[in-house]
KELUM-324618 format. One record per residue (C-alpha): residue number from 1; chain; residue in one letter; x, y, z. Coordinates in steps of 0.1 Angstrom, whole numbers. Layout:
N
R|NUM|A|A|X|Y|Z
...
***
This chain:
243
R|1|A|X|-68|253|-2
R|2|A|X|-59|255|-38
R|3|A|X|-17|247|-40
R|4|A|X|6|230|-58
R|5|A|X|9|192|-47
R|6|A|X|47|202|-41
R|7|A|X|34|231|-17
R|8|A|X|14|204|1
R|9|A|X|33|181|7
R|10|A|X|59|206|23
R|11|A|X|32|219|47
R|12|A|X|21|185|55
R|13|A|X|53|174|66
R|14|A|X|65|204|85
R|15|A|X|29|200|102
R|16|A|X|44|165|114
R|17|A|X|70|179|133
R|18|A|X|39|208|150
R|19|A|X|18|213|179
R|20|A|X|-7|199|180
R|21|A|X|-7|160|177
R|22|A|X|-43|144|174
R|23|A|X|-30|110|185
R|24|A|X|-69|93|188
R|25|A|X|-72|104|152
R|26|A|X|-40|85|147
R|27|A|X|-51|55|161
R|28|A|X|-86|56|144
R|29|A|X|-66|58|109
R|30|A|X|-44|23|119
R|31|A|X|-77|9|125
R|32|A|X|-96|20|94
R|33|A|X|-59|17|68
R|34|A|X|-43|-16|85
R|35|A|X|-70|-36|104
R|36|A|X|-100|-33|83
R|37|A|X|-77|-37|50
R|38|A|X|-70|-70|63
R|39|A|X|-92|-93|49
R|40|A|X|-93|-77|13
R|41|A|X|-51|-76|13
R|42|A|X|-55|-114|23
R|43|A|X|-77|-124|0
R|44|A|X|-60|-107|-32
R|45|A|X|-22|-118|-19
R|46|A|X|-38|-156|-18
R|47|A|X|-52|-156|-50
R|48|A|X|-22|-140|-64
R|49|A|X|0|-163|-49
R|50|A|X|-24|-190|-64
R|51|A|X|-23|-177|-100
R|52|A|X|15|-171|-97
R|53|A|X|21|-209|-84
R|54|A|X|0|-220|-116
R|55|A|X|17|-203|-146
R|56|A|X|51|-208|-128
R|57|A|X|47|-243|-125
R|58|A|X|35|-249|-157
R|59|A|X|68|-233|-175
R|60|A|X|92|-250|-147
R|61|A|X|77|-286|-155
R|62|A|X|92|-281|-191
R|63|A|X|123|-277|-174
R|64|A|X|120|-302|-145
R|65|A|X|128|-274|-124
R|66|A|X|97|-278|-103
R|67|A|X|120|-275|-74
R|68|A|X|126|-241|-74
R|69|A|X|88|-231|-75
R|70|A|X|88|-219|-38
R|71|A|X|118|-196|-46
R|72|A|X|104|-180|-74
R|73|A|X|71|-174|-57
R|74|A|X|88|-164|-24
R|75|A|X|113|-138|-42
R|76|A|X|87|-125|-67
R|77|A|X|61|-118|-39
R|78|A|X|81|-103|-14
R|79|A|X|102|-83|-34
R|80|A|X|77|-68|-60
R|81|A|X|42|-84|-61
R|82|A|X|36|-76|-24
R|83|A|X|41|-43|-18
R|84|A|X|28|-31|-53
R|85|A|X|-3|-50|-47
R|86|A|X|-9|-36|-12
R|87|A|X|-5|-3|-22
R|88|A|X|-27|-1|-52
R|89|A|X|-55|-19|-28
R|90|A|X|-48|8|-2
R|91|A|X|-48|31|-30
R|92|A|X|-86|25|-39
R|93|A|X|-99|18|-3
R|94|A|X|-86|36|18
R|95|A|X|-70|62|-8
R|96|A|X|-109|64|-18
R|97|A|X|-122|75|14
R|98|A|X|-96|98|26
R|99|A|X|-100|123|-5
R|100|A|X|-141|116|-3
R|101|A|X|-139|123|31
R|102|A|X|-119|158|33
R|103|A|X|-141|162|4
R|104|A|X|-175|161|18
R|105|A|X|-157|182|49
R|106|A|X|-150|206|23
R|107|A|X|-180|212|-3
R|108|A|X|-199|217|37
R|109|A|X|-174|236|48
R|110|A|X|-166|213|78
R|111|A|X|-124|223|71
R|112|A|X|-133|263|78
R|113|A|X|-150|255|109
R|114|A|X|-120|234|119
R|115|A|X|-100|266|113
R|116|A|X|-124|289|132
R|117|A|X|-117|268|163
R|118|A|X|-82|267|162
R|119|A|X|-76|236|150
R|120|A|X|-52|233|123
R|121|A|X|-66|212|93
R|122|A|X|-38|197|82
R|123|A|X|-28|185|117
R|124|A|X|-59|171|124
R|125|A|X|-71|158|90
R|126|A|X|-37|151|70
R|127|A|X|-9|141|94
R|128|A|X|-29|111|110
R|129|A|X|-35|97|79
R|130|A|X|-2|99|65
R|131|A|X|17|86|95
R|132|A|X|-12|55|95
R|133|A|X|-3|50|56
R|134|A|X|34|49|63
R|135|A|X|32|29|95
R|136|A|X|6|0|79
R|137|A|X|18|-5|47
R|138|A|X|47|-21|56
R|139|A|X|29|-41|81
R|140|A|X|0|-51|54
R|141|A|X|27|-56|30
R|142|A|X|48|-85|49
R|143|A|X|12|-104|56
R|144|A|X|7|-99|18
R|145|A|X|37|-119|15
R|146|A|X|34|-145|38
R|147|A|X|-4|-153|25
R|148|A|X|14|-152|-11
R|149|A|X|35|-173|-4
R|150|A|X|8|-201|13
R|151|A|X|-11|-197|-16
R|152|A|X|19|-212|-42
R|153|A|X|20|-235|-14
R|154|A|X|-14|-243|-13
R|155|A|X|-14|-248|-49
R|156|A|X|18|-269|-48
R|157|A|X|10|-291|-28
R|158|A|X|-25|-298|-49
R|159|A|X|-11|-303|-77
R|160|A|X|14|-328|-61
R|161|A|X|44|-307|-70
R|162|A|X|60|-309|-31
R|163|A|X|52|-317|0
R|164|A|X|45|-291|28
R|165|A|X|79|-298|46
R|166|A|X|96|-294|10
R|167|A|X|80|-259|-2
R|168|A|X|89|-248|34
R|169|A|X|124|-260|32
R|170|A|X|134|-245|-5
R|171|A|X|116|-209|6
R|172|A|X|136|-210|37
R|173|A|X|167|-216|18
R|174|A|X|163|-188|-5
R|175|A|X|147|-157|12
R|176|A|X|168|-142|32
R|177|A|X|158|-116|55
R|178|A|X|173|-89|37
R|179|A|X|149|-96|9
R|180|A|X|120|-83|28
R|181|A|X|139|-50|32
R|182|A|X|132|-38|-2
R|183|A|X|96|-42|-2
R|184|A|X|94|-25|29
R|185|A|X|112|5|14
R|186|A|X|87|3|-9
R|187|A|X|53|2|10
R|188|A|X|64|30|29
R|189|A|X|73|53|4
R|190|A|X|38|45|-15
R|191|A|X|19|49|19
R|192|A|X|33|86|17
R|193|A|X|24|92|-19
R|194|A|X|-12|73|-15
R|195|A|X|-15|97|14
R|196|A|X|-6|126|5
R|197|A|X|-17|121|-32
R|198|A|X|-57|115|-16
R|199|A|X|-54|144|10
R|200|A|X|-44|169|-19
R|201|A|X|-75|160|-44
R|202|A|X|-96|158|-9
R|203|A|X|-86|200|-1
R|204|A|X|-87|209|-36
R|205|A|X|-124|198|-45
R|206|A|X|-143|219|-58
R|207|A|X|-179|228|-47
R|208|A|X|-212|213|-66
R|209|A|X|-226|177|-59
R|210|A|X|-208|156|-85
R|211|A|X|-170|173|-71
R|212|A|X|-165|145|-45
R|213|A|X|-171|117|-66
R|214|A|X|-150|136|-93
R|215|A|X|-119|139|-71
R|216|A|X|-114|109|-55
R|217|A|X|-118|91|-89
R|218|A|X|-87|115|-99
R|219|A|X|-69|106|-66
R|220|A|X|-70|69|-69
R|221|A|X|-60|71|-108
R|222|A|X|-31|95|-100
R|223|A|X|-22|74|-71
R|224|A|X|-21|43|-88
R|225|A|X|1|57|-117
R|226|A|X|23|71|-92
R|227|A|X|31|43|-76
R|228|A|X|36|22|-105
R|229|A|X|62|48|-117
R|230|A|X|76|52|-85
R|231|A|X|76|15|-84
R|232|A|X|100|12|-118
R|233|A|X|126|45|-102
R|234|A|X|131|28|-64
R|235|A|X|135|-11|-79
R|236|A|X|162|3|-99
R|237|A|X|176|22|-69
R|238|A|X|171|-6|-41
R|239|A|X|186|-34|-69
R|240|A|X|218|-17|-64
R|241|A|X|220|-18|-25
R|242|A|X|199|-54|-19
R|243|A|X|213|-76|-56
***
């Protein structure tokens, strides 16, 4: 299937809307992309919430603005650390295995024996993913925010900064719930590139032993750059609906 990415993406999403649906594939794919990304997604957003509480803190004491810690934490996490670090770490897992997968399917010809029975390949190998990638982002996303948000707490609290009840209270106070919906924006619109970005590389491998490997290292690269440029285009957009 050698295309433009443009092509591809068109055809993927006008197979959305086609006959016929593989809804067990879909499930399989929220499985593999949300569930089993759980633990890595909590372990990074902690440590970054960690790391973010630190250097913060250190600046703020200057200041004896201490108070405001849990703000700045909250707000940066859930408004830019969170979903950009969900997606690149969906990017290179489970971006990874979708182009090796559809690779390997193609260098052994798996996709044109999908074909010869009928099944479109693009229904059954493309649309799951992407509709798991734009439905579990968001959801990954918003527990990579919370966790973010315990770990400046965690570390606040250790280093004596504020009490529990405090850090609660001051995050409260300044994270409304329209500050989640920017984020959210955010994690699905990089769940459709990471998709659609790994599915393209995944079609277009080439044949030989070293292709797979070769392709999804291109996919995750390309994905990552495209959501960091994305990234910089939809925080200037979203800045002028949610300031």
């Amino acid at each position: 299937m050698n295309s433009n990415p443009i092509s591809f993406i068109f055809r993927t999403l006008k197979a959305v809307f086609e006959r016929p649906f593989f809804f067990s594939q879909l499930w399989k794919q929220i499985y593999i992309i949300g569930a089993d990304a759980l633990p890595l997604i909590s372990t990074a957003a902690l440590a970054v919430g960690f790391v973010l509480a630190l250097q913060t803190s250190v600046t703020l004491q200057r200041f004896g603005a201490q108070k405001y810690l849990a703000a700045i934490v909250g707000l940066s996490m859930v408004r830019e650390l969170g979903p950009v670090l969900t997606a690149l770490l969906v990017a290179s897992r489970s971006g990874s295995g979708i182009t090796a997968e559809i690779g390997a399917m193609k260098v052994a010809q798996q996709i044109d024996a999908l074909r010869v029975s009928a099944i479109p390949p693009l229904n059954y190998l493309v649309v799951p993913r992407l509709l798991a990638c734009i439905l579990c982002l968001p959801l990954l996303t918003v527990i990579a925010d919370v966790v973010g948000i315990l770990g400046g707490g965690i570390l606040s609290i250790i280093r004596g900064l504020s009490t529990a009840g405090w850090y609660a209270k001051i995050t409260a106070q300044f994270i409304e719930f329209v500050d989640f919906f920017p984020g959210l924006i955010k994690a699905s619109f990089f769940g459709f590139l990471i998709a659609c970005i790994s599915a393209y590389f995944g079609f277009n491998t080439q044949r030989g032993t070293q292709s797979v490997g070769k392709a999804t290292t291109t996919a995750v690269v390309t994905s990552s750059l495209a959501i960091l440029i994305s990234d910089v285009i939809l925080t200037r957009i979203l800045l002028i609906f949610f300031s």
